[in-house]
MARKOLNU-652849 format. One line per field, with one value per residue (C-alpha): residue number from 1; y, z, x. Coordinates in steps of 0.1 Angstrom, whole numbers, always signed. Layout:
BEGIN
k <- c(NUM, ...)
c2 <- c(Y, ...)
c3 <- c(Z, ...)
c1 <- c(X, ...)
//
This chain:
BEGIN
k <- c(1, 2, 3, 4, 5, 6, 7, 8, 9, 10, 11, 12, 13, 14, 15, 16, 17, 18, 19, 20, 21, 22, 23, 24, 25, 26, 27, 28, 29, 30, 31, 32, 33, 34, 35, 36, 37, 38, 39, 40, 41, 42, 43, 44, 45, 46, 47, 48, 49, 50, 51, 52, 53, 54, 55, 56, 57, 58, 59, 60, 61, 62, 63, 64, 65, 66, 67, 68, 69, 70, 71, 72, 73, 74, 75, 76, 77, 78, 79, 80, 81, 82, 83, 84, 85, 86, 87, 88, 89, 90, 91, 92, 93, 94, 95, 96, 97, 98, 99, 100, 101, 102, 103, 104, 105, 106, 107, 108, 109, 110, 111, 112, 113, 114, 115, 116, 117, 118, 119, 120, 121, 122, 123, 124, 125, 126, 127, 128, 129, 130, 131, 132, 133, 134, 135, 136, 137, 138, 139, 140, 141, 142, 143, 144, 145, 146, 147, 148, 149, 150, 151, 152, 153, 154)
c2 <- c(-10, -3, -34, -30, -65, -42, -7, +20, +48, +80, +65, +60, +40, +74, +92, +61, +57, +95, +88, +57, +77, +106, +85, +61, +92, +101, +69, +65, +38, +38, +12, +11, -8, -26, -25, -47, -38, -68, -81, -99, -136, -130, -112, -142, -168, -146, -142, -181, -190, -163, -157, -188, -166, -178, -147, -114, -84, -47, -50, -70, -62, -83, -71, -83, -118, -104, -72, -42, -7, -10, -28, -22, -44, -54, -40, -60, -38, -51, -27, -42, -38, -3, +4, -10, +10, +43, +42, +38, +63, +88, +91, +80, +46, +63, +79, +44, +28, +56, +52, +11, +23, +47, +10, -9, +11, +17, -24, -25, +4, -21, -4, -32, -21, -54, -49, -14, +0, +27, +36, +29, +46, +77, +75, +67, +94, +121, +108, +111, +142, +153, +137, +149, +116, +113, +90, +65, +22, +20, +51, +33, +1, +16, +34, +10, -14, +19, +24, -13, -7, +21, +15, +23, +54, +47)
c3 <- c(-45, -10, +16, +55, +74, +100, +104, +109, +131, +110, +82, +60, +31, +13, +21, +12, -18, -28, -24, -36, -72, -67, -60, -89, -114, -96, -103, -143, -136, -163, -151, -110, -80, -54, -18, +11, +44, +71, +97, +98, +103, +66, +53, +67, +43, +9, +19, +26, -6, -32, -20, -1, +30, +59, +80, +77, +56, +56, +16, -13, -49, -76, -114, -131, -151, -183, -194, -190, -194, -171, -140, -129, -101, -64, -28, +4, +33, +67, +92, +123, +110, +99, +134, +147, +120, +122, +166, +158, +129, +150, +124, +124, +109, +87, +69, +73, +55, +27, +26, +18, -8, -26, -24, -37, -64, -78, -81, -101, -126, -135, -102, -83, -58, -54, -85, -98, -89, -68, -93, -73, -44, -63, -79, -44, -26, -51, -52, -12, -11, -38, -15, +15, +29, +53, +53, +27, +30, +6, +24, +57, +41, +22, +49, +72, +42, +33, +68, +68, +36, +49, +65, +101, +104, +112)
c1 <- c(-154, -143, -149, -143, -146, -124, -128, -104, -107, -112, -114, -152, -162, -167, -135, -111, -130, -123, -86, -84, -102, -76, -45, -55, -55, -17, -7, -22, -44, -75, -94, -115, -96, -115, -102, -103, -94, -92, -77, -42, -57, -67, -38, -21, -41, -40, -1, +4, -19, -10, +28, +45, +49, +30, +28, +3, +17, +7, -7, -10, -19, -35, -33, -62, -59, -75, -64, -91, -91, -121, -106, -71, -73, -75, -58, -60, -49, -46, -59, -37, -11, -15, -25, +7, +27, +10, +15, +48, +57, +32, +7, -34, -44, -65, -34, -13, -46, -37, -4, -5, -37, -12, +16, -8, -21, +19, +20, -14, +7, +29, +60, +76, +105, +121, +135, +136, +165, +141, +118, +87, +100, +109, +72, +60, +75, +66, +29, +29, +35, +18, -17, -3, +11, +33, +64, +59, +60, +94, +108, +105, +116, +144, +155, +175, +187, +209, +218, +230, +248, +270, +302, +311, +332, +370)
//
C-alpha cells in the first residue's frame, strides 16, 4: 500500500508502487511493504517516538512484530526532505523518493549499515544501479566519513 499525505512532483501512486514491487524482488523480500510519504513535521514525531531523535529524517523502516511471509513491513519517507536532497545532488524528487524506498526496503531484509562493515552499501549500490538510481543514501553518507578518515597529505 502506497499513502501520499504529500505528494511529489513526478512521482504517482502507480509508478512508486511498481518500484516499490520491483525493488522488493531486488532486495529478497517475500512478503508486501506499505509506504508512507509525508511531510517532515511527521517524520519528526515517528523519529522522536520510535528512535529518541527529535528531529525529521529522510526514512524510516519498521520490520513487522510477528513474522510473515506475507508482510515484510513498513517505509515512511519524507518528501521535504527528499526535495531538499535531490536540488542538491541535481536529481528529481521522484528519484530521491526511490532512492530512500530502495533504503528502506534493505532494513526490512534484515541490512543495517551502522553496523555492517558496508554490507548494505555494497547491496545498496549494486541494487541502484541495477534500477537505474542514481547516487545512493549510504554512498552520500559514506562518502565524507571516509574523506574525514584520510589523512592530510604532508
Amino acid at each position: 500500500m502506497i499513502i501520499f499525505r504529500k505528494r511529489v512532483a513526478g512521482l504517482s501512486e502507480t509508478a512508486l508502487a511498481r518500484f516499490v514491487a520491483r525493488a522488493s524482488r531486488a532486495a529478497k523480500l517475500r512478503g508486501s511493504v506499505n509506504l508512507l510519504i509525508t511531510g517532515s513535521r511527521e517524520l519528526r514525531a515517528m523519529n522522536s517516538r520510535f528512535r529518541g531523535k527529535d528531529k525529521p529524517t529522510d526514512v524510516l523502516s519498521f520490520s513487522p512484530v510477528l513474522g510473515s511471509d506475507a508482510f515484510s513491513g513498513d517505509i515512511a519517507i519524507c518528501a521535504d526532505i527528499a526535495a531538499r536532497n535531490a536540488r542538491s545532488l541535481g536529481h528529481s524528487p521522484a528519484e530521491e523518493v526511490k532512492i530512500l524506498a530502495l533504503h528502506g526496503l534493505l532494513h526490512l531484509a534484515g541490512y543495517d549499515h551502522e553496523r555492517d562493515n558496508g554490507e548494505m552499501a555494497r547491496k545498496e549500490q549494486g541494487l541502484r544501479k541495477s534500477l537505474g538510481l542514481p547516487v545512493s543514501l549510504t554512498e552520500r553518507t559514506l562518502a565524507p566519513m571516509k574523506a574525514s578518515r584520510r589523512r592530510p597529505a604532508r
